[in-house]
C-alpha positions in Angstrom: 79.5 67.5 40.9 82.1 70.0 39.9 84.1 71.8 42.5 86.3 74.8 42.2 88.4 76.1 44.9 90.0 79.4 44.4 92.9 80.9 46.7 92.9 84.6 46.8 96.5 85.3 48.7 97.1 88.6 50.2 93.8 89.9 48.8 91.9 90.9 51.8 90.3 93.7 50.5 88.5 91.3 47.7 87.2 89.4 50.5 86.1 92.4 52.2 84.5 94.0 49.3 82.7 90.1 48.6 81.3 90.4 52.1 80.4 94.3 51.7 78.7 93.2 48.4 76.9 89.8 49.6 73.9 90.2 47.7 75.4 91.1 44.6 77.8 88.3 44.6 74.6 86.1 45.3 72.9 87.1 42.9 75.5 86.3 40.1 76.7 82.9 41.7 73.1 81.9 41.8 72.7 82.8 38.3 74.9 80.3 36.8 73.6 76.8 35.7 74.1 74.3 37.4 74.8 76.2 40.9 74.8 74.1 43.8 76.8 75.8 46.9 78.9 78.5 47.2 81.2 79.3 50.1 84.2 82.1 51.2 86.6 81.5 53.3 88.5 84.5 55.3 92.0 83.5 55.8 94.6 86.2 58.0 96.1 86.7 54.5 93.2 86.8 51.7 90.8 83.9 51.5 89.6 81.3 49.5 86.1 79.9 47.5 84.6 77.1 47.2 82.0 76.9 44.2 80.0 73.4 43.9 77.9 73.0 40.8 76.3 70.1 38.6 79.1 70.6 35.7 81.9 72.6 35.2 81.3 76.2 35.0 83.2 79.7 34.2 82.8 82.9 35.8 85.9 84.4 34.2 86.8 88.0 34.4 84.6 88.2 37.9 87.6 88.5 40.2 89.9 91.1 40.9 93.1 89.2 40.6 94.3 85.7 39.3 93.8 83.2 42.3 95.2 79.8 43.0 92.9 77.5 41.4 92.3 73.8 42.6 89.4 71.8 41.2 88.0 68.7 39.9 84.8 66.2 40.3 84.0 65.1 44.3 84.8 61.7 44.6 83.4 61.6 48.0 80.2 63.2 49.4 78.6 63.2 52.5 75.4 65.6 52.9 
C-alpha cells in the first residue's frame, strides 16, 4: 500500500470548498487506479489528507496550494 498524507496549513477554505464539493472530490479520488481509502482531516488551521492506494499515485495540479507532503509504503496494518 501507498500512503500519502498531505498538510494543507492555513487553508481552511480548501477544506471547506472539499466538503462543499464531496461528490466531486469522490468522484475523482475514486477514479484513480489503485484507490483504496481516502480521508480529510479538519484541523483549526487548514487540514490534512490521507490518500491510501495499491501503488503510488499522482493527482498533481488538483489542489489549490502546495501542501506539506508526508508519504511512503504502510509498514503496519491493522483492518
Amino acid at each position: 500500500m501507498h500512503v500519502v498524507i498531505r498538510h494543507y496549513k492555513g487553508s481552511t477554505k480548501l477544506i471547506d470548498e472539499l466538503v462543499d464539493r464531496r461528490k466531486d472530490v469522490e468522484e475523482l479520488i475514486r477514479g484513480v487506479d489503485g484507490f483504496v481509502a481516502y480521508y480529510l482531516v479538519k484541523t483549526a488551521d487548514g487540514g490534512a489528507s490521507v490518500s491510501v492506494f495499491q501503488t503510488e499515485e499522482n493527482l498533481g495540479g488538483v489542489a489549490a496550494g502546495p501542501p506539506e507532503i508526508i508519504e511512503g509504503q504502510t509498514v503496519i496494518d491493522f483492518t
